[in-house]
ChimeraX commands (.cxc) that place a marker at each C-alpha (Angstrom):
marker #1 position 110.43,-52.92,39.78 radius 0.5
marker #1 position 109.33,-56.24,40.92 radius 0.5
marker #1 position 111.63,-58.87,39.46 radius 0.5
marker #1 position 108.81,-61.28,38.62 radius 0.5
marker #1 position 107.02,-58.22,36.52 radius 0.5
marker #1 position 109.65,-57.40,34.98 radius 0.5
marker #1 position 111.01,-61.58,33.49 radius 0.5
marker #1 position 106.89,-61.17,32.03 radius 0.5
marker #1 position 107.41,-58.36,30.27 radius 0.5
marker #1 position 110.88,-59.26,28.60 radius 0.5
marker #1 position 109.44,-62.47,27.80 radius 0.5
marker #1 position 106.18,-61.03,26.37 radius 0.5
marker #1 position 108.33,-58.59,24.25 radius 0.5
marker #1 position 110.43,-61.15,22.86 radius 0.5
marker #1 position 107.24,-63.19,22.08 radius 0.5
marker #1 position 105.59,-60.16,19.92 radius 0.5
marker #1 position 109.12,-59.84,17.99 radius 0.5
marker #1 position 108.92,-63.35,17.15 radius 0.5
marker #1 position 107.39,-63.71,13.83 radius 0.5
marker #1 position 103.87,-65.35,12.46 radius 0.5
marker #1 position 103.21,-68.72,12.83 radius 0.5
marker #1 position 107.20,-69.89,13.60 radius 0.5
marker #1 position 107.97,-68.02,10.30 radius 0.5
marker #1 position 111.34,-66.40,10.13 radius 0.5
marker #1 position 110.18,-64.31,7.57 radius 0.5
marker #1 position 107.36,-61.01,8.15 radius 0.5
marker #1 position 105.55,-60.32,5.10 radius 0.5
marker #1 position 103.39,-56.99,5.01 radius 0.5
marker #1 position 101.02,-56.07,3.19 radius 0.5
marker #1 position 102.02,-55.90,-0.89 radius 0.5
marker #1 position 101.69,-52.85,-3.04 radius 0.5
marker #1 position 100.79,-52.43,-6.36 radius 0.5
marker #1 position 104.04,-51.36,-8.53 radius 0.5
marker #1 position 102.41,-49.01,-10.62 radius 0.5
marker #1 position 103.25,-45.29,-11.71 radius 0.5
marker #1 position 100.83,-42.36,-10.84 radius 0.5
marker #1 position 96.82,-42.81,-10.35 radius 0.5
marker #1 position 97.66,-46.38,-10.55 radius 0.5
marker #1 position 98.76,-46.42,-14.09 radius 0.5
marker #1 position 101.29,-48.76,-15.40 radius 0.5
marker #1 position 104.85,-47.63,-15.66 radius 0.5
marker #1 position 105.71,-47.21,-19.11 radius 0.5
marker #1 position 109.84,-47.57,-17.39 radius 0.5
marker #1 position 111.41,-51.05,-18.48 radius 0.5
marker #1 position 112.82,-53.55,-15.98 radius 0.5
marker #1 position 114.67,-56.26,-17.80 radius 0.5
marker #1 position 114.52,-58.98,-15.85 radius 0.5
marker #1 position 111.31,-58.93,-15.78 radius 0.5
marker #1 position 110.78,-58.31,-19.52 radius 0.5
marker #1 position 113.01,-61.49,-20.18 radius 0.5
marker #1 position 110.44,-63.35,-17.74 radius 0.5
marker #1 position 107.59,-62.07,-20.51 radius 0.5
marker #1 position 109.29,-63.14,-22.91 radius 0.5
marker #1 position 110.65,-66.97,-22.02 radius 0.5
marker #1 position 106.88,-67.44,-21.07 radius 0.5
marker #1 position 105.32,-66.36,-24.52 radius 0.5
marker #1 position 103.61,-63.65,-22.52 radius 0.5
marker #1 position 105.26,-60.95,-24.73 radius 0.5
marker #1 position 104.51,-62.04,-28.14 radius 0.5
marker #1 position 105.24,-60.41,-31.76 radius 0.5
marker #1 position 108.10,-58.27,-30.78 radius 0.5
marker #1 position 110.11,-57.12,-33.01 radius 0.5
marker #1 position 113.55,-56.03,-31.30 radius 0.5
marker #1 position 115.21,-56.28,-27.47 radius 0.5
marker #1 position 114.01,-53.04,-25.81 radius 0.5
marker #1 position 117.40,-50.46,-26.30 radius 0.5
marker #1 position 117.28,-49.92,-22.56 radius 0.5
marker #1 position 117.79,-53.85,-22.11 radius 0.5
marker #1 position 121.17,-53.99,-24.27 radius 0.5
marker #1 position 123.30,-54.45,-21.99 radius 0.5
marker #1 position 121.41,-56.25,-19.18 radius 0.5
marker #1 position 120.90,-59.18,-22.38 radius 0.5
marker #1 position 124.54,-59.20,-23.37 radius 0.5
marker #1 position 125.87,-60.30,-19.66 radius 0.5
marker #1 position 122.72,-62.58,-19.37 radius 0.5
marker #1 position 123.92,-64.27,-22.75 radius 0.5
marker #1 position 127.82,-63.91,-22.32 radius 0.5
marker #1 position 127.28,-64.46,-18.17 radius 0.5
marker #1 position 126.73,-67.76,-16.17 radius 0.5
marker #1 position 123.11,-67.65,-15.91 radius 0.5
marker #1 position 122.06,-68.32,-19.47 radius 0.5
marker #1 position 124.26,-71.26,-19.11 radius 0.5
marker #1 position 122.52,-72.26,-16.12 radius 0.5
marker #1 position 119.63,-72.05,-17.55 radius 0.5
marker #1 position 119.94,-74.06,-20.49 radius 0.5
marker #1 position 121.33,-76.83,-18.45 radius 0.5
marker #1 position 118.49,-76.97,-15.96 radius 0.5
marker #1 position 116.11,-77.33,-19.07 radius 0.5
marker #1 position 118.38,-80.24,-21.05 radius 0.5
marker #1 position 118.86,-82.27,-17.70 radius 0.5
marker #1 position 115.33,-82.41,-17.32 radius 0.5
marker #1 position 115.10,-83.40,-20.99 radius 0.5
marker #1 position 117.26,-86.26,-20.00 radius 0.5
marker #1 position 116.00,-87.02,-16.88 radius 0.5
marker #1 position 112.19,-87.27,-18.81 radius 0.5
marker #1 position 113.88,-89.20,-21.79 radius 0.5
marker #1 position 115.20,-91.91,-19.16 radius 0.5
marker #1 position 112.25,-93.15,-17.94 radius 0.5
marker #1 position 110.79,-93.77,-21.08 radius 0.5
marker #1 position 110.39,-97.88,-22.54 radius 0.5
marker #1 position 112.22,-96.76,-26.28 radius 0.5
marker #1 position 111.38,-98.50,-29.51 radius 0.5
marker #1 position 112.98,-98.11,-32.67 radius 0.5
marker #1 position 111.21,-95.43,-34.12 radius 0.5
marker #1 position 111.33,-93.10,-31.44 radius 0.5
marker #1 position 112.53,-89.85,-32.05 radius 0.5
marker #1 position 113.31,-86.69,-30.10 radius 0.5
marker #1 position 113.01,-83.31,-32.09 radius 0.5
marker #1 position 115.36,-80.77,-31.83 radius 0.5
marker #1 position 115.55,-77.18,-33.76 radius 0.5
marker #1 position 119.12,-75.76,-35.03 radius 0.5
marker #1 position 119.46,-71.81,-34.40 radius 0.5
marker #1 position 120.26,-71.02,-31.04 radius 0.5
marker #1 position 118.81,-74.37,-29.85 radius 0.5
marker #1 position 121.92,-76.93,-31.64 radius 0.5
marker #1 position 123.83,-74.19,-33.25 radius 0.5
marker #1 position 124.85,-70.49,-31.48 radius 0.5
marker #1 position 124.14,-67.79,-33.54 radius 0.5
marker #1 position 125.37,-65.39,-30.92 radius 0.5
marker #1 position 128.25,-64.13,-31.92 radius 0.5
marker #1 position 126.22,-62.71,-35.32 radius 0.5
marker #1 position 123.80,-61.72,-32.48 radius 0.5
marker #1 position 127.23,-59.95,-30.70 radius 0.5
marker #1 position 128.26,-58.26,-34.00 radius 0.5
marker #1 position 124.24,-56.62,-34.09 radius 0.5
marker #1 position 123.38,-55.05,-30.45 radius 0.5
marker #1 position 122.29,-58.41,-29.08 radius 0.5
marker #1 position 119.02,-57.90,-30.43 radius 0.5
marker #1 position 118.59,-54.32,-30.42 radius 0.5
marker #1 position 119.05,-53.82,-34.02 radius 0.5
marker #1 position 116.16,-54.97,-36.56 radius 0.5
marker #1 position 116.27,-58.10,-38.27 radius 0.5
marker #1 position 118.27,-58.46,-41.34 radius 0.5
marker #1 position 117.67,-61.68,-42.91 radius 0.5
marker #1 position 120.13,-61.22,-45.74 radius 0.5
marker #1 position 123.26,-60.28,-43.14 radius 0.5
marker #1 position 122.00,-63.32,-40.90 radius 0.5
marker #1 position 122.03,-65.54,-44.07 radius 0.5
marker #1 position 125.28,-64.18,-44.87 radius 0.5
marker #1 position 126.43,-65.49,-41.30 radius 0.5
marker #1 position 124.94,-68.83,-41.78 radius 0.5
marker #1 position 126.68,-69.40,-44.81 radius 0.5
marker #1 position 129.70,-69.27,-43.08 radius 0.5
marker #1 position 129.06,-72.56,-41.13 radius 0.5
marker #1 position 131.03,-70.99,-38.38 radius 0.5
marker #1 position 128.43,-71.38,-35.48 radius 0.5
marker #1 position 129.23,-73.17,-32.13 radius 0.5
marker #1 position 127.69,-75.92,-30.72 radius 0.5
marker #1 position 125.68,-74.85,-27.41 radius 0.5
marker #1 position 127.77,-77.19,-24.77 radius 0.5
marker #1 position 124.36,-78.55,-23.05 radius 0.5
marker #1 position 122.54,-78.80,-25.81 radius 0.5
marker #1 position 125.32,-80.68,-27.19 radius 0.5
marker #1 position 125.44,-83.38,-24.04 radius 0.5
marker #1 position 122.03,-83.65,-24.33 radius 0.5
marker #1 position 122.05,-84.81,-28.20 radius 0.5
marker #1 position 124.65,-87.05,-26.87 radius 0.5
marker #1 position 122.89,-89.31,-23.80 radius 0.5
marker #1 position 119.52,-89.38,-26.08 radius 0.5
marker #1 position 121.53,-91.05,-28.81 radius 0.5
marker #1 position 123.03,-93.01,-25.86 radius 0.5
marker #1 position 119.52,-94.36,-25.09 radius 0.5
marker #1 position 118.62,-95.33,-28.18 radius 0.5
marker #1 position 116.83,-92.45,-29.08 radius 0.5
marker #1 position 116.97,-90.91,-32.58 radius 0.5
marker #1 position 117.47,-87.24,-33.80 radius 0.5
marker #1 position 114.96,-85.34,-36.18 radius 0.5
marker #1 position 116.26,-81.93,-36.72 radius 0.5
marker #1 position 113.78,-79.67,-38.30 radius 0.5
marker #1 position 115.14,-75.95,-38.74 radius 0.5
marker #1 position 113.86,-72.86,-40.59 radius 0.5
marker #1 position 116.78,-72.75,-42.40 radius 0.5
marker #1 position 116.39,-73.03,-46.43 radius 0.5
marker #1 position 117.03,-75.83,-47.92 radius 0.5
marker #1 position 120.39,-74.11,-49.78 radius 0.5
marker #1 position 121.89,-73.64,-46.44 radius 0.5
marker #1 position 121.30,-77.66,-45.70 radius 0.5
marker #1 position 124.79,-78.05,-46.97 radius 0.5
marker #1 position 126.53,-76.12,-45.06 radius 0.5
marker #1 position 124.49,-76.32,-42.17 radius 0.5
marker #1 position 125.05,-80.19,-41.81 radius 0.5
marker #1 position 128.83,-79.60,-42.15 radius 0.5
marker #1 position 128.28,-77.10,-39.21 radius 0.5
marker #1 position 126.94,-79.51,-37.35 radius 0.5
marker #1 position 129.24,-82.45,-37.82 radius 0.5
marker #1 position 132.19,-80.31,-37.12 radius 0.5
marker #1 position 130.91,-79.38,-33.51 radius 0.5
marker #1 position 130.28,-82.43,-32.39 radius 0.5
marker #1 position 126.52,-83.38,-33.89 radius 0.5
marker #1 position 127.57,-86.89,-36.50 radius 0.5
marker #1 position 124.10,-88.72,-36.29 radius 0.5
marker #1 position 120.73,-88.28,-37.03 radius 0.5
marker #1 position 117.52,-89.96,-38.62 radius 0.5
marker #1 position 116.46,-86.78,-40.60 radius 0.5
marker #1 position 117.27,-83.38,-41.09 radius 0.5
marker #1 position 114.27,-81.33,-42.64 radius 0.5
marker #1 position 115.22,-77.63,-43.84 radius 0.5
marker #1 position 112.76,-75.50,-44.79 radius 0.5
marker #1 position 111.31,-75.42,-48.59 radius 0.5
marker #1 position 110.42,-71.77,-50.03 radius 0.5
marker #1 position 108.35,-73.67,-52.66 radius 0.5
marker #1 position 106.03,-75.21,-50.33 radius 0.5
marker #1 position 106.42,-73.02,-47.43 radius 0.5
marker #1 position 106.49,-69.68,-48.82 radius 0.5
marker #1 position 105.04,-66.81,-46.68 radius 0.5
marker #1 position 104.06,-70.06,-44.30 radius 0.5
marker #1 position 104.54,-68.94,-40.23 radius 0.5
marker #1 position 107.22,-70.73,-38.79 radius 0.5
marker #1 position 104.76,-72.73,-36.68 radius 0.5
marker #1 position 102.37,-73.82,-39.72 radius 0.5
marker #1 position 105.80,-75.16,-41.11 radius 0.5
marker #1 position 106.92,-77.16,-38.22 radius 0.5
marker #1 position 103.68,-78.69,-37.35 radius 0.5
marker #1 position 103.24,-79.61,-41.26 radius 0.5
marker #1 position 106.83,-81.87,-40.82 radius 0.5
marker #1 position 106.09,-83.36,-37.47 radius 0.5
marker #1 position 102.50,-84.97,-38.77 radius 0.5
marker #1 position 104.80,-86.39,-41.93 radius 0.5
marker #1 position 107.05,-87.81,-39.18 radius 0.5
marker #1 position 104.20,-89.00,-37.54 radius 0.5
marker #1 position 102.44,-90.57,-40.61 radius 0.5
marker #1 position 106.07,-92.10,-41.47 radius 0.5
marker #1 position 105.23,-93.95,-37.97 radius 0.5
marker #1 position 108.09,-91.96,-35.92 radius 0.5
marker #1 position 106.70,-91.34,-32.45 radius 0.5
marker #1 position 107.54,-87.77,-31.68 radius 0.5
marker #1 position 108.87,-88.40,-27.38 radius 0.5
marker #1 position 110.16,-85.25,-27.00 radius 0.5
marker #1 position 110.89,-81.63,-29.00 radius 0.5
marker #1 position 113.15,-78.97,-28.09 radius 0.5
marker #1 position 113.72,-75.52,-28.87 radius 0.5
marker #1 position 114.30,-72.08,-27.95 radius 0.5
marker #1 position 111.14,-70.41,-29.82 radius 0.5
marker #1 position 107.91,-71.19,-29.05 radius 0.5
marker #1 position 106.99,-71.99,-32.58 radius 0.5
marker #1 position 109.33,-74.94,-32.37 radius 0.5
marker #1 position 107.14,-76.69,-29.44 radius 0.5
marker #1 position 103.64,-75.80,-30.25 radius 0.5
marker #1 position 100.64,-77.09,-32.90 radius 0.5
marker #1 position 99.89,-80.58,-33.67 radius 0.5
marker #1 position 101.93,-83.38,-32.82 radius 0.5
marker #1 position 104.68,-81.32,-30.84 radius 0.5
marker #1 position 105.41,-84.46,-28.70 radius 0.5
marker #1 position 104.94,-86.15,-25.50 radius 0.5
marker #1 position 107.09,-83.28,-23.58 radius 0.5
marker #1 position 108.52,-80.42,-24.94 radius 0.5
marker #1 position 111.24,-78.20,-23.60 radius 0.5
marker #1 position 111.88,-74.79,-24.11 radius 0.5
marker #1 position 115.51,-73.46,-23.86 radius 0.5
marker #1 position 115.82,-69.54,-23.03 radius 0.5
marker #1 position 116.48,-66.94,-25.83 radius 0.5
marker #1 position 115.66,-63.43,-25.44 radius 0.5
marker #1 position 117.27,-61.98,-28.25 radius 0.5
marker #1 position 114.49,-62.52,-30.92 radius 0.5
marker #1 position 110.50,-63.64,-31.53 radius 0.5
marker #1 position 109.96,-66.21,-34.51 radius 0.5
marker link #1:1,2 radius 0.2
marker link #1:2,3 radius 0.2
marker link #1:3,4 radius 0.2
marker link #1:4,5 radius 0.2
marker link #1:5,6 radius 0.2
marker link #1:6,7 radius 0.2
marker link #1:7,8 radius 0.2
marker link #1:8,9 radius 0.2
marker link #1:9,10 radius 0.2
marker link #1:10,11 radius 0.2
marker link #1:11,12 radius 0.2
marker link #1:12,13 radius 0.2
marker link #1:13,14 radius 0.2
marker link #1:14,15 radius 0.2
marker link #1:15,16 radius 0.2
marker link #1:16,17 radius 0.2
marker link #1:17,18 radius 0.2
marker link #1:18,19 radius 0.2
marker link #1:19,20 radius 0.2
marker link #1:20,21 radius 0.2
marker link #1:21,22 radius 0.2
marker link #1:22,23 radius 0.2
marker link #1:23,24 radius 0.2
marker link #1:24,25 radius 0.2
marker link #1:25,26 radius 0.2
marker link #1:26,27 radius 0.2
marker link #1:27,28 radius 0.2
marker link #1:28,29 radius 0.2
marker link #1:29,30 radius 0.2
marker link #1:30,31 radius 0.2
marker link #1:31,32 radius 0.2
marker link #1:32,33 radius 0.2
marker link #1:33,34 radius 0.2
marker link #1:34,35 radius 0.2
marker link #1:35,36 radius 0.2
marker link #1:36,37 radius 0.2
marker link #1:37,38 radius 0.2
marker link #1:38,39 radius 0.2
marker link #1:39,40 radius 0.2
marker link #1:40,41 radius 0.2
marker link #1:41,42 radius 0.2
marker link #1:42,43 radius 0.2
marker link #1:43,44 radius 0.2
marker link #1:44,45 radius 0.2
marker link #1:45,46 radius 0.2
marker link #1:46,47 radius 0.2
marker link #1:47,48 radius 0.2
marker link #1:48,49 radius 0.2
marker link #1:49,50 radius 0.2
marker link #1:50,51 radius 0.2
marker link #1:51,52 radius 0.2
marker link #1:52,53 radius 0.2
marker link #1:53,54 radius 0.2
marker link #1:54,55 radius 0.2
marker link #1:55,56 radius 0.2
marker link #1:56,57 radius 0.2
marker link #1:57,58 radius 0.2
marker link #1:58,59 radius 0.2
marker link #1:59,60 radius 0.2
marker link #1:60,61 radius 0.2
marker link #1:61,62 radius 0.2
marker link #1:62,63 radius 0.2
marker link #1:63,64 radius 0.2
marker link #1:64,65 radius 0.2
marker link #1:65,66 radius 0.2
marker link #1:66,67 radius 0.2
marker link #1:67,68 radius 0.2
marker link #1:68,69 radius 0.2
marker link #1:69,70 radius 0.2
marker link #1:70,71 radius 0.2
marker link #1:71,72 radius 0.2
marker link #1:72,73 radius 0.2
marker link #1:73,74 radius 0.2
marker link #1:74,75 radius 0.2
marker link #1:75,76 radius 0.2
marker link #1:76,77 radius 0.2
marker link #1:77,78 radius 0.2
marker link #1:78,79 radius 0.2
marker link #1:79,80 radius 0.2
marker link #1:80,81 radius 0.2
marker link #1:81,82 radius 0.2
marker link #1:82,83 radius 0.2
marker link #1:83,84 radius 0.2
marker link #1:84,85 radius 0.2
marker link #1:85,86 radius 0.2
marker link #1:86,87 radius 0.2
marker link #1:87,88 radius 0.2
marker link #1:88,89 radius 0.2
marker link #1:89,90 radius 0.2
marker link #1:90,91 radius 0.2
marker link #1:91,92 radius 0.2
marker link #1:92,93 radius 0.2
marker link #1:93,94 radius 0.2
marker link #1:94,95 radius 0.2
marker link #1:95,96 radius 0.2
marker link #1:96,97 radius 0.2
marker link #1:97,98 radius 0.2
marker link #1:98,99 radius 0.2
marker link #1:99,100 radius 0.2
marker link #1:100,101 radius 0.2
marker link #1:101,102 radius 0.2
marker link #1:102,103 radius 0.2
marker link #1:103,104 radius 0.2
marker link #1:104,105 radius 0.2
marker link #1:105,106 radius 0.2
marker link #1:106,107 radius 0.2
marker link #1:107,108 radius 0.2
marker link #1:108,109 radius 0.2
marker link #1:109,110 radius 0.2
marker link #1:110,111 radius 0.2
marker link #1:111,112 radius 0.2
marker link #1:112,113 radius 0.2
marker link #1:113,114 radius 0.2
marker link #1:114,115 radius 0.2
marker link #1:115,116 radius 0.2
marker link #1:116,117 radius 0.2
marker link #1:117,118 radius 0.2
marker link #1:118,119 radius 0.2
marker link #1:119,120 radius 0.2
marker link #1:120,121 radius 0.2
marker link #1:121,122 radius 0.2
marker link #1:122,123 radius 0.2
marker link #1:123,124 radius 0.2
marker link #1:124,125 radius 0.2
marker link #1:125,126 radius 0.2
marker link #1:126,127 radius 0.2
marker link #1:127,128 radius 0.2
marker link #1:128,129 radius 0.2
marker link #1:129,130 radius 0.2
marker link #1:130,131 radius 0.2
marker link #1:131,132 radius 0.2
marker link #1:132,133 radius 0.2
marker link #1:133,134 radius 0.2
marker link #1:134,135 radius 0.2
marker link #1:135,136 radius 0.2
marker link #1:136,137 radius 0.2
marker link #1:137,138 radius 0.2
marker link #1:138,139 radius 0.2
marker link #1:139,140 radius 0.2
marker link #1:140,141 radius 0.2
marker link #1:141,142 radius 0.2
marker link #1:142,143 radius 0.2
marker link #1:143,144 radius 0.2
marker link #1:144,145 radius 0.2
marker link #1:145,146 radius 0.2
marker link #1:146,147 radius 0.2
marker link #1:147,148 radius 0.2
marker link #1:148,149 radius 0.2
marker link #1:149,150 radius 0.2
marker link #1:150,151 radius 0.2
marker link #1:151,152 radius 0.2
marker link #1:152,153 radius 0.2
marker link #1:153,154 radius 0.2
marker link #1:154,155 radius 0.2
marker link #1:155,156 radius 0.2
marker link #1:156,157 radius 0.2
marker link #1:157,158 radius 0.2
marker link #1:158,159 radius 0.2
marker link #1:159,160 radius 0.2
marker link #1:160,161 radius 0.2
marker link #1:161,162 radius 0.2
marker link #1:162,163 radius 0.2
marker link #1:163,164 radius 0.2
marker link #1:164,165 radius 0.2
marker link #1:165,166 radius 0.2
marker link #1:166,167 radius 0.2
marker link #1:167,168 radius 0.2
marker link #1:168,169 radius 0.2
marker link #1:169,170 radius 0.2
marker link #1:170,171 radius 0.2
marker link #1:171,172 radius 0.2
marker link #1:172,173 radius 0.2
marker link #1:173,174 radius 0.2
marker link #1:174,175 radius 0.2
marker link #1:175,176 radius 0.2
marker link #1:176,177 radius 0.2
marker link #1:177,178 radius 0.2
marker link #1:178,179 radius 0.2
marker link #1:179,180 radius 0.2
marker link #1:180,181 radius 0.2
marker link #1:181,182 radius 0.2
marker link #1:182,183 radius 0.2
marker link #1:183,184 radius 0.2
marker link #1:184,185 radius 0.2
marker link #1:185,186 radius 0.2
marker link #1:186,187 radius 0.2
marker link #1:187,188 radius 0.2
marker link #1:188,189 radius 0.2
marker link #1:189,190 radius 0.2
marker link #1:190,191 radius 0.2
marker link #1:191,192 radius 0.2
marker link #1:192,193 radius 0.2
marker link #1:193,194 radius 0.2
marker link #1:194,195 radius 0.2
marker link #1:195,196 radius 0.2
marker link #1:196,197 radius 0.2
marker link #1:197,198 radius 0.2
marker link #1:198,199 radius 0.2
marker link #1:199,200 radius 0.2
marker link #1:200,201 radius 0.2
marker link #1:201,202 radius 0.2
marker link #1:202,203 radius 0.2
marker link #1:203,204 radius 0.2
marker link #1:204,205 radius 0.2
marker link #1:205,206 radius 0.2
marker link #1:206,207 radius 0.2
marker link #1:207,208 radius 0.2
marker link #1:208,209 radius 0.2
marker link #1:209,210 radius 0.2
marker link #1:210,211 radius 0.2
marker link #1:211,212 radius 0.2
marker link #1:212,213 radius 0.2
marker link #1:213,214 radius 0.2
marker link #1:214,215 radius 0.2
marker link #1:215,216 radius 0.2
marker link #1:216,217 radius 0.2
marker link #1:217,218 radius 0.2
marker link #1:218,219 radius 0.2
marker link #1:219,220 radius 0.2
marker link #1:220,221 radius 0.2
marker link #1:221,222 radius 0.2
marker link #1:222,223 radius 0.2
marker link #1:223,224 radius 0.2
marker link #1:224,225 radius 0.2
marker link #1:225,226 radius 0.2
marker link #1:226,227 radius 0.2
marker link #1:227,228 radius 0.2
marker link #1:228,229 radius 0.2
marker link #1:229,230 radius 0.2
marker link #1:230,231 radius 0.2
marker link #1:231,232 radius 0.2
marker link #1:232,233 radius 0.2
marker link #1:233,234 radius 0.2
marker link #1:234,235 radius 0.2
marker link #1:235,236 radius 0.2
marker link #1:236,237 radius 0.2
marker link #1:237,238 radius 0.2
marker link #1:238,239 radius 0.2
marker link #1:239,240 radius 0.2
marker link #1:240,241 radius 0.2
marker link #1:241,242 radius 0.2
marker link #1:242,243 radius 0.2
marker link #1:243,244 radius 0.2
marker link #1:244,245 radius 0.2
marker link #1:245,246 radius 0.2
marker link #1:246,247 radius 0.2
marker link #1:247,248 radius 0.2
marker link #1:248,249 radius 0.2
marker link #1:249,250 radius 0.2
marker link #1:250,251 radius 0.2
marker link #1:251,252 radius 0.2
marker link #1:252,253 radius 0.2
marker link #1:253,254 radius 0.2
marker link #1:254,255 radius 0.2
marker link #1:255,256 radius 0.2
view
């Protein structure tokens, strides 16, 4: 074979291995993931349930699927969830720096599993698997033993470093405020402008949402500028007057 030739056609094969466009990456064509005759798979992959979930695409469930048990205990008890949570607090912080503050700036911030861990009641009850019990969770709460969440936690600390002051606003009752406050204190939380707990006289059979809106317009008509809200429900960061930004930690274990 003629040496010339034969330089052309290793160089043209290399040439057609070579990806697209200088990519080093070859993409093909995608396929649908469904089950038979194109239907959706009624089979459960967790990860991607969590995704539904963080972005308020699944809405109104009532329990972690059982299948997703254990994939939700070593999110919660692994490195990730960590990660995660401090990815959304440093940008919190990051967002709270640039801002000019004034003195009656104030930066929202929920208590149950946003301030205060409720996981290890979550740990004791399938991580979500099992139905709600409000009296065993109240039961829990009255113990004021919950842990501070570390990042939330730094967080608190640089806004109150900037100047910037705490509302907490939590669906608690107002008969766990007690307790709750000495919670807090003893994990590391000593200052705030308000603490608002929930009021069964005015908010009975009231959505979480309709409850948390309803506070942040008094704030607001108290002449508080709401700069930022945080929380790990959706309900804490939506409706009227949520804030300039808001910032939504992860938390697949339940839907409020």
């Amino acid at each position: 074979m003629n040496m010339k030739f034969f330089s052309v056609l290793i160089v043209a094969a290399f040439l057609v291995a070579l990806p697209c466009h200088g990519s080093e990456y070859q993409v093909f064509p995608l396929q649908m993931k469904t089950g038979s005759n194109e239907q959706y798979s009624t089979q459960v992959s967790c990860t991607s349930w969590r995704l539904g979930v963080e972005a308020n695409n699944l809405i109104k469930w009532k329990t972690v699927p059982a299948a997703c048990q254990e994939y939700v205990a070593d999110y919660l008890l692994g490195d990730q969830y960590r990660s995660d949570s401090k990815t959304v607090c440093r940008e919190a912080y990051f967002y709270a720096k640039t801002l000019n503050i004034t003195a009656r700036d104030v930066f929202v911030f929920d208590i149950d599993d946003t301030t205060l861990s409720n996981l290890q009641y979550f740990a004791n009850h399938g991580f979500g698997v099992e139905a709600h019990n409000a009296t065993a969770f109240k039961i829990w709460v009255s113990f004021g033993e919950a842990f501070a969440l570390p990042e939330t936690l730094v967080l608190y600390n640089k806004l109150v470093g900037l100047g910037i002051k705490v509302v907490f606003i939590t669906e608690r009752p107002v008969d766990l405020k007690d307790v709750t406050i000495s919670n807090l204190k003893e994990v590391g939380f000593h200052t705030w402008e308000k603490f608002i707990a929930r009021d069964p006289a005015i908010y009975s059979g009231k959505l979480s949402n309709a409850f948390k809106t309803s506070e942040r317009k008094k704030l607001v008509a108290e002449g508080y500028r709401i700069v930022g809200n945080i929380g790990d429900q959706w309900s804490d960061i939506v409706g009227e007057k949520k804030g300039f930004r808001t910032f939504k930690l992860p938390n697949p274990l339940y839907y409020d």
